[in-house]
C-alpha positions in Angstrom: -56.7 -15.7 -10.7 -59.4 -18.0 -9.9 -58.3 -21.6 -9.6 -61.2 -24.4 -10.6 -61.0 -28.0 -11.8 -63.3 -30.2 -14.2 -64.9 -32.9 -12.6 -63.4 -35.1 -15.8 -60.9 -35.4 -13.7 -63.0 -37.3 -11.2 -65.1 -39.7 -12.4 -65.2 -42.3 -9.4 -66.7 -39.1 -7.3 -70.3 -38.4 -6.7 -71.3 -34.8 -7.4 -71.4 -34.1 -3.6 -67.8 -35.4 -3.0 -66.4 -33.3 -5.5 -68.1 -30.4 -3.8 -66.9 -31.5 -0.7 -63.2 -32.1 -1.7 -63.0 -28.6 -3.5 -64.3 -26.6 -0.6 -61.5 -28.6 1.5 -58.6 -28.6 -0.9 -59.6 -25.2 -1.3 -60.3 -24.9 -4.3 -62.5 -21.3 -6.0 -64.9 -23.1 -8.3 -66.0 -26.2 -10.6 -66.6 -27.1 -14.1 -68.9 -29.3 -14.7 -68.4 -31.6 -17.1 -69.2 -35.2 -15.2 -72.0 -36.0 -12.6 -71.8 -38.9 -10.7 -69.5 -40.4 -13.5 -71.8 -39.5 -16.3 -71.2 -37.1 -18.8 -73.6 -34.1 -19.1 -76.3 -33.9 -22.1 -79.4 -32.3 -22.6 -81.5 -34.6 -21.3 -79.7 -33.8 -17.6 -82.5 -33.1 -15.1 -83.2 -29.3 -14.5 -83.6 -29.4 -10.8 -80.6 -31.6 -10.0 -78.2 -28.8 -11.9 -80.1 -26.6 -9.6 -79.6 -28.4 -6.4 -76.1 -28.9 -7.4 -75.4 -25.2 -8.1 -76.9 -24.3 -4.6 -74.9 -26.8 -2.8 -71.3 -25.2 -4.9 -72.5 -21.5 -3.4 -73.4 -23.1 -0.3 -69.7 -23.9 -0.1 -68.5 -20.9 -1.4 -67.5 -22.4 -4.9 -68.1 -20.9 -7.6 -69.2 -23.1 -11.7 -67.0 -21.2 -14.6 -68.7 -23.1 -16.8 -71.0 -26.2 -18.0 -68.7 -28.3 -20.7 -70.7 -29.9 -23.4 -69.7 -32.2 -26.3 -71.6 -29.7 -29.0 -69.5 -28.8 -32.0 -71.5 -25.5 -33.3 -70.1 -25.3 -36.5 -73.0 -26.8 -38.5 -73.9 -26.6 -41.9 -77.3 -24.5 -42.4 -79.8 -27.3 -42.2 -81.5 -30.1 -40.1 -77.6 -30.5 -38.5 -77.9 -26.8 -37.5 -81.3 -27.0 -36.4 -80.5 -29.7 -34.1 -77.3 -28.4 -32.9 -79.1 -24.9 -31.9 -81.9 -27.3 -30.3 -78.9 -28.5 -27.6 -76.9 -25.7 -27.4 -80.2 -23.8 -26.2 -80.9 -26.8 -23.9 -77.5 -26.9 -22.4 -77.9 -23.4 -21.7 -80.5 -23.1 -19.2 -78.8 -26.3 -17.8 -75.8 -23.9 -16.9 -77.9 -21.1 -16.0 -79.7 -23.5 -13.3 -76.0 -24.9 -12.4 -75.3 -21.1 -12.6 -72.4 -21.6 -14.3 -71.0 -18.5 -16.2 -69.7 -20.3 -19.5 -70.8 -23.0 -21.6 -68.0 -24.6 -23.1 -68.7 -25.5 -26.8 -66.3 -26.5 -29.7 -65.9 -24.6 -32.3 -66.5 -27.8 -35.0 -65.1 -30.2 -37.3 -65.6 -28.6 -40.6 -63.4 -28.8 -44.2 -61.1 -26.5 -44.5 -62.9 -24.9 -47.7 -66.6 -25.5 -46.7 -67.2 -21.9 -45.2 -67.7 -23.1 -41.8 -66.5 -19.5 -40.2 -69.9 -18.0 -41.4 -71.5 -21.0 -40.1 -70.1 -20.5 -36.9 -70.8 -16.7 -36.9 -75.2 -17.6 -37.7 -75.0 -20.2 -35.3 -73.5 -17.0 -32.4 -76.5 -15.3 -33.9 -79.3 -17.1 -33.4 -78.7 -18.1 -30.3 -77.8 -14.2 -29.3 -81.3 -13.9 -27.2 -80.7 -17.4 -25.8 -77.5 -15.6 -24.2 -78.6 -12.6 -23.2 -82.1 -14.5 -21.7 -79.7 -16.4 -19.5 -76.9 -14.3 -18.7 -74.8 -17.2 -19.6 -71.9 -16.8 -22.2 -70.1 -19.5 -24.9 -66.4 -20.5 -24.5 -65.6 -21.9 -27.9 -62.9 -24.4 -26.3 -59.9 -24.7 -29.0 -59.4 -28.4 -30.1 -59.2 -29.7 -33.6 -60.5 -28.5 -37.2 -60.5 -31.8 -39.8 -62.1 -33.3 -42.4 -63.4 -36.1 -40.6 -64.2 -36.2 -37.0 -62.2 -38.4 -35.0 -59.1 -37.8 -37.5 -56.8 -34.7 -36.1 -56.2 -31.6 -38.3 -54.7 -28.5 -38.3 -55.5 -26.3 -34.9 -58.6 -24.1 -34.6 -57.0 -21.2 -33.1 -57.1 -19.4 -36.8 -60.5 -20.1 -37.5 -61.6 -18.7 -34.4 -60.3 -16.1 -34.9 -61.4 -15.7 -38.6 -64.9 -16.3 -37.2 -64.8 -13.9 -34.6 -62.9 -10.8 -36.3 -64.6 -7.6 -37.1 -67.7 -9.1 -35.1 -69.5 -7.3 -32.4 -70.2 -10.7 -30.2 -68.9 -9.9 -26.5 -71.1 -13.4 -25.7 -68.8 -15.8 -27.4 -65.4 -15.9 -26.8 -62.2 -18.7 -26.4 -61.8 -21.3 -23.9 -57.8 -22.1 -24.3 -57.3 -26.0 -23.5 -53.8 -25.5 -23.5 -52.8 -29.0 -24.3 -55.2 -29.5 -27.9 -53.1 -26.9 -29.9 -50.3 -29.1 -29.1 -51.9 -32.4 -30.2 -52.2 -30.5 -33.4 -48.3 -29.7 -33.7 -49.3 -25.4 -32.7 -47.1 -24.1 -30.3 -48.9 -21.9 -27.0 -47.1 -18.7 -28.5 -49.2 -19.1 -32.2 -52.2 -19.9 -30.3 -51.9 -17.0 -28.1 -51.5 -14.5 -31.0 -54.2 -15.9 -32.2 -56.8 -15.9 -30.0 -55.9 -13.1 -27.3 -58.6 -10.6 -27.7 -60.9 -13.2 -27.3 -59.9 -15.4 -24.4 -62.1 -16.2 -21.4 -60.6 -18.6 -19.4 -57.9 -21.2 -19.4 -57.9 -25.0 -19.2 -54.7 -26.2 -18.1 -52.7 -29.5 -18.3 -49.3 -30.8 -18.7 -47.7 -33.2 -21.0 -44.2 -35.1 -22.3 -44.0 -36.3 -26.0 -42.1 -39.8 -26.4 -41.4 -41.1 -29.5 -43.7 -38.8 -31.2 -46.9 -39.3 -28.6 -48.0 -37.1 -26.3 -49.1 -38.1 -22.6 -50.4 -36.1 -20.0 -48.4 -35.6 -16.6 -48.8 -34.0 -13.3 -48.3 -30.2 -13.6 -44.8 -29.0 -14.2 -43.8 -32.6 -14.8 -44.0 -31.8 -19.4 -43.0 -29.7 -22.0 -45.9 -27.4 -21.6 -45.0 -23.4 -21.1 -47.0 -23.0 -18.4 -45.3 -20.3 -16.6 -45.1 -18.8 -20.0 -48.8 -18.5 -20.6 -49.9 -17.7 -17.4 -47.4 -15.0 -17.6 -49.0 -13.6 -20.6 -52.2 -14.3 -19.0 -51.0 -11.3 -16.6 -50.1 -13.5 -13.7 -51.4 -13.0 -10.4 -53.2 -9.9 -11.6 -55.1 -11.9 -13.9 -58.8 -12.0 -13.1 -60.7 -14.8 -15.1 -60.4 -18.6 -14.1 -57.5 -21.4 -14.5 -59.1 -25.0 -14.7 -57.5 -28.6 -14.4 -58.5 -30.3 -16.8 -57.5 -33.7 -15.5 -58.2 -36.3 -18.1 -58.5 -39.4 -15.8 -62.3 -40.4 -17.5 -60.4 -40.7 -21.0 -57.2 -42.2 -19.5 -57.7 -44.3 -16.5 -54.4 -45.4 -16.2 -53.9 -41.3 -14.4 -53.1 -40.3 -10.9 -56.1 -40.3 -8.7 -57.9 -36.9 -7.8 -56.8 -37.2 -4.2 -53.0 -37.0 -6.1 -54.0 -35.0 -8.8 -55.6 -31.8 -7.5 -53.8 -31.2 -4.7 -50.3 -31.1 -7.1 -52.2 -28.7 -8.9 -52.6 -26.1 -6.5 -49.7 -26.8 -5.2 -48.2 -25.7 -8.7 -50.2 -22.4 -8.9 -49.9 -21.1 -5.3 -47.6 -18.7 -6.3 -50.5 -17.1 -8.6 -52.7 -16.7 -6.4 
C-alpha cells in the first residue's frame, strides 16, 4: 500500500515544507487539502497547483487526491448548477496538481427527498469533465442529515444506493474511517457497505469518553484499524492509506513533526 497524509494535518507548514518533510519522513504521496494554511477553493490559482504538483514529482511524491468542501448531492436547480460550476473547477485544479482523486462528499440531503438520483445526474453530467481530465471523484463518507451542521445517520447506505446497478467506474468511495463512527456505524457495516466501490482510505484514530469522541495518535483508540486494513488486503493492497490528521479543526493536537512520524511508524509493517 501507498502511504500519504493530508496537509490538514499541517496547517503551520508552507506548501514547500510539507513537500520537503514527506520526501524526508518518507512518505509516497500528499493530499492536498491546505496550502500555506489556507483551505483549497475554486478560486486557487491554476499555475501555483501546477508548480506545486511539479515540485511533489520532483520529489518523488505522488497527490491521491485534491479534497474539496463540495457536497454534490444538490437538488436540480440553481444549487446544482452552482455545485457542477465548482466541482468542474476543482477538477482541473487537481488535474494541474495532478492529483488522481477529487475528494467530494456525497451531501446533506433529507432522508426522503430523493437525493440518490440527484447524486447519480450530478456523476452524469460531469462524466466528460472526468474523462477530459483523467481525474476521478472519491465520494468521502461523512454524514447524511437534515440540516447541515446537525449529524445524521451515516452515508455508507446511500452511497451505495446511489451507486448500485450503475455503470460509473469514475466515482467511487473515499472511507474516512473515523466519520461513520461519529455517526454511531461501526467499520464492519461500513465495509459491507461500500466495498465494491472503495478507492482509497483516510485513516485516523480515536477514544470515546463519556460519550465524545477525540482523536488520538494511531493505535492509541478504539478504531479497528488492523481490522480494516486487513480487509483492505494488507500489504498486498495497492491503492493509498492517508492521515488524516485533524490538527486545522483541533489545534489543541500533536504537532506534524509528532504526528506523521507515529504514523508511519504504525504502518511499517504494511508496507
Amino acid at each position: 500500500m501507498k502511504l500519504a497524509f493530508s496537509t490538514l494535518g499541517s496547517p503551520g507548514w508552507t506548501w514547500s515544507q510539507a513537500v520537503e518533510a514527506a520526501a524526508r519522513y518518507g512518505f509516497d504521496g500528499i493530499e492536498w487539502r491546505l496550502v500555506d494554511g489556507r483551505i483549497i477553493d475554486p478560486a486557487f490559482p491554476r499555475d501555483q497547483a501546477t508548480r506545486i504538483g511539479r515540485a511533489c514529482a520532483a520529489a518523488g511524491l505522488a497527490v491521491p487526491a485534491l479534497d474539496s468542501s463540495i457536497d454534490l448531492a444538490a437538488r436540480p436547480g440553481p444549487d446544482r448548477d452552482r455545485v457542477l460550476a465548482e466541482t468542474r473547477a476543482m477538477l482541473r485544479l487537481a488535474e494541474a496538481f495532478g492529483a488522481t482523486y477529487l475528494r467530494v462528499f456525497p451531501g446533506a440531503f433529507a432522508p426522503e427527498a430523493g437525493a440518490a438520483e440527484w447524486l447519480r445526474e450530478a456523476l452524469r453530467s460531469l462524466r466528460p469533465d472526468l474523462r477530459e481530465t483523467g481525474v476521478r471523484l472519491a465520494m468521502e463518507l461523512h454524514d447524511s442529515r437534515d440540516a447541515p451542521g446537525i449529524r445524521g445517520k451515516s452515508c455508507s447506505r446511500f452511497v451505495a444506493e446511489a451507486l448500485s446497478g450503475v455503470d460509473f467506474p469514475e466515482a467511487g468511495v473515499q472511507w474516512d474511517l473515523g466519520n461513520p463512527y461519529l455517526e454511531d456505524e461501526d467499520a464492519a457495516t461500513t465495509w459491507r457497505n461500500i466495498r465494491p466501490w472503495l478507492f482509497y482510505l483516510q485513516v485516523k484514530d480515536m477514544i470515546k469518553k463519556n460519550g465524545r469522541w477525540s482523536y488520538v495518535l494511531m493505535g492509541e483508540g478504539e478504531l479497528p484499524i488492523p481490522d480494516v486494513l486487513s480487509w483492505l488486503g494488507g500489504r498486498d493492497f495497492d491503492g493509498w492509506v492517508s492521515l488524516e490528521w485533524e490538527k486545522y479543526w483541533n489545534p489543541e493536537l500533536a504537532e506534524p513533526e509528532i504526528a506523521l512520524p507515529q504514523f508511519l511508524e504504525y504502518m511499517k509493517d504494511y508496507r
